[in-house]
C-alpha positions in Angstrom: 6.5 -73.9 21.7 2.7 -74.9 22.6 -0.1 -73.9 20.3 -0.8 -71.5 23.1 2.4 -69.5 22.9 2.0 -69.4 19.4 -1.1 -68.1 19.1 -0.5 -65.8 22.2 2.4 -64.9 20.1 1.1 -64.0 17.2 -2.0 -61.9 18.4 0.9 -59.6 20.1 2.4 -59.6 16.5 -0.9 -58.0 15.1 -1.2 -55.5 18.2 2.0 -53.7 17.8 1.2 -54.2 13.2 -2.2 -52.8 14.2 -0.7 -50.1 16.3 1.9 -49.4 13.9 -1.0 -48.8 11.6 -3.3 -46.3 13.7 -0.1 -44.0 14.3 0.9 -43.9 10.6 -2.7 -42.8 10.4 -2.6 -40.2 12.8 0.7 -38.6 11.6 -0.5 -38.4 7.9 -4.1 -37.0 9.5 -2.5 -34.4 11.6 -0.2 -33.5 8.7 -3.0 -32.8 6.6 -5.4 -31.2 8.8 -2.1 -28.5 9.6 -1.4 -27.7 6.4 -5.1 -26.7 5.8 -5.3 -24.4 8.9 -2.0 -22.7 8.8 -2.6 -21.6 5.3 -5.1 -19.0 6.2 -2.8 -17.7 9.1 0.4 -17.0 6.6 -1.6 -14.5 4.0 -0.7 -11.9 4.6 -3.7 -9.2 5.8 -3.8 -6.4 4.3 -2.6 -3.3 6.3 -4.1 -0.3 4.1 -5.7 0.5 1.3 -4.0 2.4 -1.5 -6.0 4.1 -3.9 -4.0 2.9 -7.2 -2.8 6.0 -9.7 -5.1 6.5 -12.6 -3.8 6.5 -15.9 -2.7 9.8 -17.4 -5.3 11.7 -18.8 -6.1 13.2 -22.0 -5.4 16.5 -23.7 -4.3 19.3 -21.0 -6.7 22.4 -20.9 -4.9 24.6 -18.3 -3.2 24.3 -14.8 -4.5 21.1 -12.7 -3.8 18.0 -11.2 -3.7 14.6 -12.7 -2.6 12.7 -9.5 -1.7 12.8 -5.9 -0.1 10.3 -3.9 2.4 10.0 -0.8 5.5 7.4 0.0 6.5 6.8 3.7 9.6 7.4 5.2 10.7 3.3 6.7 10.9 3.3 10.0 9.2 6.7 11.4 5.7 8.4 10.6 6.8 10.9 8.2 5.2 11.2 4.5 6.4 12.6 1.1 3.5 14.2 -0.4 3.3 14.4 -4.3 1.5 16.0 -6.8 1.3 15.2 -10.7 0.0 17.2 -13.5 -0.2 19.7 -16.5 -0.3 23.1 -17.6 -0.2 25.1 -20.9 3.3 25.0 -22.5 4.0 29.0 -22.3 4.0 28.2 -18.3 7.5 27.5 -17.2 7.0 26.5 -13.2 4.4 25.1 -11.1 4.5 25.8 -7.2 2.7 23.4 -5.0 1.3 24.4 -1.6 0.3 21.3 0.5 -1.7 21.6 3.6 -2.4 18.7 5.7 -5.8 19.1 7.9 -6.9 15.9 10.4 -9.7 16.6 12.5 -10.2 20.1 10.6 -7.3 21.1 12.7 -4.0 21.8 9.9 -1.2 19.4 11.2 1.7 20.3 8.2 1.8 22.9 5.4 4.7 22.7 3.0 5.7 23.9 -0.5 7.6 23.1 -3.4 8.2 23.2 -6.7 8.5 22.2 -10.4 10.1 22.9 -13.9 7.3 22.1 -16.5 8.4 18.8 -18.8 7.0 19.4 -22.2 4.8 17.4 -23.4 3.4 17.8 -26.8 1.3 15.1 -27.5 -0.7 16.3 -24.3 -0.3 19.9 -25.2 1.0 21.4 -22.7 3.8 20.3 -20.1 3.8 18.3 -16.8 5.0 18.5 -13.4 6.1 17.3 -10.0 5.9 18.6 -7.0 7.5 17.1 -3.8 7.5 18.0 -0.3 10.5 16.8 1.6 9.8 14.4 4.2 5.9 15.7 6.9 5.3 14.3 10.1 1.6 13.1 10.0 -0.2 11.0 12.2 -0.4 7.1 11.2 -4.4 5.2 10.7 -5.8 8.6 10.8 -7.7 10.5 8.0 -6.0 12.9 6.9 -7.1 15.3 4.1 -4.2 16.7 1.7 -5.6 20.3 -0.1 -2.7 21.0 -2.7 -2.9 24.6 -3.9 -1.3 25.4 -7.5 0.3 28.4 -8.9 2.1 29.2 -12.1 4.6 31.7 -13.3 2.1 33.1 -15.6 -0.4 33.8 -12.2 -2.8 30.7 -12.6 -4.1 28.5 -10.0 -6.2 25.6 -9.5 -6.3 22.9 -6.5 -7.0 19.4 -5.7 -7.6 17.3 -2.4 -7.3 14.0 -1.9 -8.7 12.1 1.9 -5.7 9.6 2.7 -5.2 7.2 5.3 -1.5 6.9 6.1 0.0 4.1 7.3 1.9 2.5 10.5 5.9 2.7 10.2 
């Protein structure tokens, strides 16, 4: 071989080592640059906003609520509406009216009802109330008024504004 072959040779040598080069380059770049933009596209968005349950309150006074909240039904746009709270220990049942208004136009009324749990170190009893499964309209406001009644003729109500979510 001629100094000219050699040398024509070895510059093709450094090509394809150069080239070599440049595509580890762009591999490891385009690795890089993926995992930074495909981390913002798997978090999860949040679908709704759910009002977290307060803790439970102090001493009970009389007939009221502590907490209201709902659990869908998978798969279909039906709700379980619940209520949560206290009365006076000589009270023995609690019965729950629950009317659902959206648009100020009522959509679902439904009743239940609940033994009272004693509950001394509140002083009184609590309860439950659970409707069985409402159909309600998804990613609409919809305002639950829950009426109260108990065996010894008191009543008291609460409302709550929720925004139910997609099956």
């Amino acid at each position: 071989m001629n100094n000219e072959e050699q040398s024509q040779s070895m510059g093709t040598k450094q090509y394809y080592v150069l080239g070599f080069i440049v595509l580890i380059a762009i591999v490891v770049a385009g690795y890089l640059l993926r995992g930074k933009s495909t981390n913002p596209a798997t978090s999860p968005a949040p679908v709704a906003v759910v009002a977290a349950p307060t803790p439970t309150p102090g001493p009970i006074t009389g007939l009221g609520c502590d907490m209201q909240y709902y659990n869908p039904v998978i798969g279909f746009p039906k709700y379980y509406l619940t209520v949560e709270g206290g009365d006076l220990s000589t009270a023995k049942k609690v019965d729950c009216t629950f009317t659902v208004t959206v648009d100020k136009k009522v959509v679902a009324t439904e009743t239940a009802s609940s033994p009272l749990t004693d509950k001394p170190q509140r002083g009184g009893g609590t309860f439950r109330c659970t409707t069985p499964a409402v159909d309600i309209t998804p990613k609409t406001p919809a305002i639950v008024d829950v009426v109260l009644k108990d065996d010894l003729k008191a009543s008291s109500t609460c409302s709550s504004t929720f925004l139910f979510p997609a099956p």
